[in-house]
C-alpha positions in Angstrom: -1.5 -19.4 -0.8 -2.4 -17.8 2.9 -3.1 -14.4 1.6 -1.0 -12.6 4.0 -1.2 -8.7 5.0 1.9 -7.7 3.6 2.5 -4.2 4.0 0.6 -1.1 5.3 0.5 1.8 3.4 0.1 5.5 4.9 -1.4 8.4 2.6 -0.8 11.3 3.5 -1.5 14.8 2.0 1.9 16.0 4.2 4.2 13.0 3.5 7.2 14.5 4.9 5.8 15.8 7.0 4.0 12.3 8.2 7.3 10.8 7.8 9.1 13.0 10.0 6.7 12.2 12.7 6.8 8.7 12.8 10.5 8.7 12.4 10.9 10.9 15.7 8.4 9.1 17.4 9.4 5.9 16.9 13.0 5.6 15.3 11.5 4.4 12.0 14.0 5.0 9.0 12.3 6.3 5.9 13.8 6.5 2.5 12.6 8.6 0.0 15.1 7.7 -2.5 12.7 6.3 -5.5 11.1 8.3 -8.4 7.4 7.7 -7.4 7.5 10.1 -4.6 7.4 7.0 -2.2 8.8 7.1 0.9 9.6 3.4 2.2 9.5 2.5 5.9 11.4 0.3 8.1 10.3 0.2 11.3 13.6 -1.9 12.5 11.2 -4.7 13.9 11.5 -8.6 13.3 8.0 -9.2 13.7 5.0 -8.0 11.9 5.2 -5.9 8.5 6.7 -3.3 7.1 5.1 -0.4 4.6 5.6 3.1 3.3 4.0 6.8 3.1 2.3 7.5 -0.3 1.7 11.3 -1.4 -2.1 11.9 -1.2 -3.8 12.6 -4.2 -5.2 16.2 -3.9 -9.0 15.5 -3.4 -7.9 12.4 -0.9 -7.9 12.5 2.9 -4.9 10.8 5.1 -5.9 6.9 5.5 -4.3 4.1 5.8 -4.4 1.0 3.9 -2.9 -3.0 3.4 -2.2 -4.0 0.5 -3.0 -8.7 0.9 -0.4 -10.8 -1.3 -2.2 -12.7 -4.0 -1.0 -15.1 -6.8 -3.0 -13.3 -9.6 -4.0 -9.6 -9.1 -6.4 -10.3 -12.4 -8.5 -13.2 -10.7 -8.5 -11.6 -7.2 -9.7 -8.0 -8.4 -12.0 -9.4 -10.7 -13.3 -12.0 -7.8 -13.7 -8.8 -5.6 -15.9 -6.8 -8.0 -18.1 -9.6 -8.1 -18.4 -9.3 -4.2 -18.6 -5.5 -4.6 -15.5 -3.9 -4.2 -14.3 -1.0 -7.2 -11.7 -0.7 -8.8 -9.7 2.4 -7.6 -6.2 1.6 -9.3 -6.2 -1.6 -12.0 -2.9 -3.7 -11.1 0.1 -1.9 -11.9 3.4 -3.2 -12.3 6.3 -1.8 -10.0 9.7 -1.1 -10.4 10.9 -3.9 -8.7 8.8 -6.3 -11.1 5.6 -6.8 -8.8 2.3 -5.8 -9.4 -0.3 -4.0 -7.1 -4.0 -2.7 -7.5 -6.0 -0.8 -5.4 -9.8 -1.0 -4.7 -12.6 0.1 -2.2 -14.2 -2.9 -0.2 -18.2 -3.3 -0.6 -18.4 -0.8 2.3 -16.1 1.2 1.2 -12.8 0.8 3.0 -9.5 1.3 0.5 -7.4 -2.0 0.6 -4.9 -3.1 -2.2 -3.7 -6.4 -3.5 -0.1 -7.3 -3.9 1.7 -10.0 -5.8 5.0 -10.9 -5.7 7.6 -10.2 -8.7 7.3 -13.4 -11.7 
């Protein structure tokens, strides 16, 4: 497995606001229409990725994160605390069947790790 980026993820303590702007800026379509409070992007391009606008947390600032496609969340999370990184959210599973976790680096940069639906 290559480990590809494969999605960014913008948090945003405004994310209708956030959305809004990007959408008039540059034509991206955002749909809100999920239960989670997500808002998922399309930026209408063939090349590179695709993401979404996450509601901040109240005591979070904006950032923006990628989440990495792995073929265990488990192993991978686990190999990254051994390297340094924390936990920030233990893998999850998603509606659509897929799984995700998010952790700090051993600097401290957010990133999370995505695997695909079983």
């Amino acid at each position: 497995m290559s480990n590809a980026v494969m999605q960014f993820q913008i948090i945003s303590r405004d994310p209708q606001g956030t959305s809004q702007f990007y959408a008039n800026l540059f034509g991206w379509k955002v749909n809100a229409d999920n239960p989670m409070g997500y808002r998922e992007v399309n930026t209408g391009a063939t090349e590179g990725i695709q993401g979404g606008i996450w509601p901040a947390p109240p005591q979070s600032p904006n950032f923006v994160q990628l989440f990495i496609s792995v073929d265990d969340i488990k192993a991978y999370s686990a190999k990254a605390e051994s390297l340094g990184a924390t936990v920030l959210i233990p893998c999850t599973v998603l509606p659509d069947g897929g799984s995700m976790s998010v952790l700090h680096d051993s600097q401290g940069m957010p990133f999370g790790l995505w695997q695909r639906p079983a």
